[in-house]
Residue, then its C-alpha position, 0 to 999 in steps of 0.5 A: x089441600x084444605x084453606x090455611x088459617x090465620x089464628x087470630x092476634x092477641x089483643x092490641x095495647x091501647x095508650x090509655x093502658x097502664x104501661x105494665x099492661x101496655x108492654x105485657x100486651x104489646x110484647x105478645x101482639x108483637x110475638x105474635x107477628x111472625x106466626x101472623x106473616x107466615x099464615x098470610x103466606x100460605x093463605x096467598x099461596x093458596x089463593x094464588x094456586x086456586x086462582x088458576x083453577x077459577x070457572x074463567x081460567x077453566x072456560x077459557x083454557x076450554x075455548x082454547x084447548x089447552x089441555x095437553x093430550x097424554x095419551x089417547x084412543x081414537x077411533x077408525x077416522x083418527x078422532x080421539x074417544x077418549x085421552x089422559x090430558x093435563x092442564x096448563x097448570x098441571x092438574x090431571x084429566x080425563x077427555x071425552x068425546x061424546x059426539x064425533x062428527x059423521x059428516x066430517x070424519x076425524x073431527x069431534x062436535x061435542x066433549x066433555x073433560x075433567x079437571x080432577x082438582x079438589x074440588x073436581x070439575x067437569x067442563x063440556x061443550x055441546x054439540x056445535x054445528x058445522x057448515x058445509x066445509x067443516x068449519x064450526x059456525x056455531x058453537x054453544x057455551x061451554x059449561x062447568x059443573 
């Protein structure tokens, strides 16, 4: 969906007018406040609905997965390879495994996902190292291109 617009006013009367040109031009500055409403509307409607799609929404539904797996193909140790995933606000994606831990078998160390948005965005997170247990001790920024 493209940005809305909000068509500019008419020219505002001035009290210094003559008053025939005062009211022509007050009576169409007035007109033209409903149109002026609506457009403000659907641009804070947009605005509000692009807000969730914001760099810092998306890193911290990343951080926190909150992507929800649709369906999902996953490898011999249960991992999953790829998924259809949705976002906490409804916008479809793609998840990716791109490392699968070798040293703790079912668990994921580097992903990658969509959020197939216009515009589209991939988010990923590089490989992470884990300790002896499994327990991942460092974790490297996630990025969104």
């Amino acid at each position: 969906m493209s940005a809305p617009t909000i068509a500019p006013l008419p020219a505002p009367p001035a009290r210094a007018e003559a008053p025939a040109d005062f009211t022509s031009k007050m009576d169409a500055f007035v007109a033209a406040l409903p149109d002026f409403a609506a457009e403000a509307n659907a641009v804070a409607g947009f605005v509000e609905e692009n807000a969730a799609r914001s760099t810092y929404t998306l890193i911290s539904w990343a951080y926190t997965q909150a992507f929800q797996a649709v369906t999902a193909t996953r490898d011999a140790n249960g991992a999953i390879v790829t998924a259809s995933i949705v976002w906490p606000d409804g916008i479809a994606g793609v998840f990716t495994t791109d490392v699968a831990s070798t040293a703790f078998p079912g668990a994921i160390d580097a992903w990658h996902a969509t959020y197939a948005s216009t515009p589209a965005k991939t988010i990923t997170q590089p490989t992470v190292t884990r300790d002896a247990s499994g327990a991942v001790i460092a974790q490297p920024a996630i990025t969104i291109v």
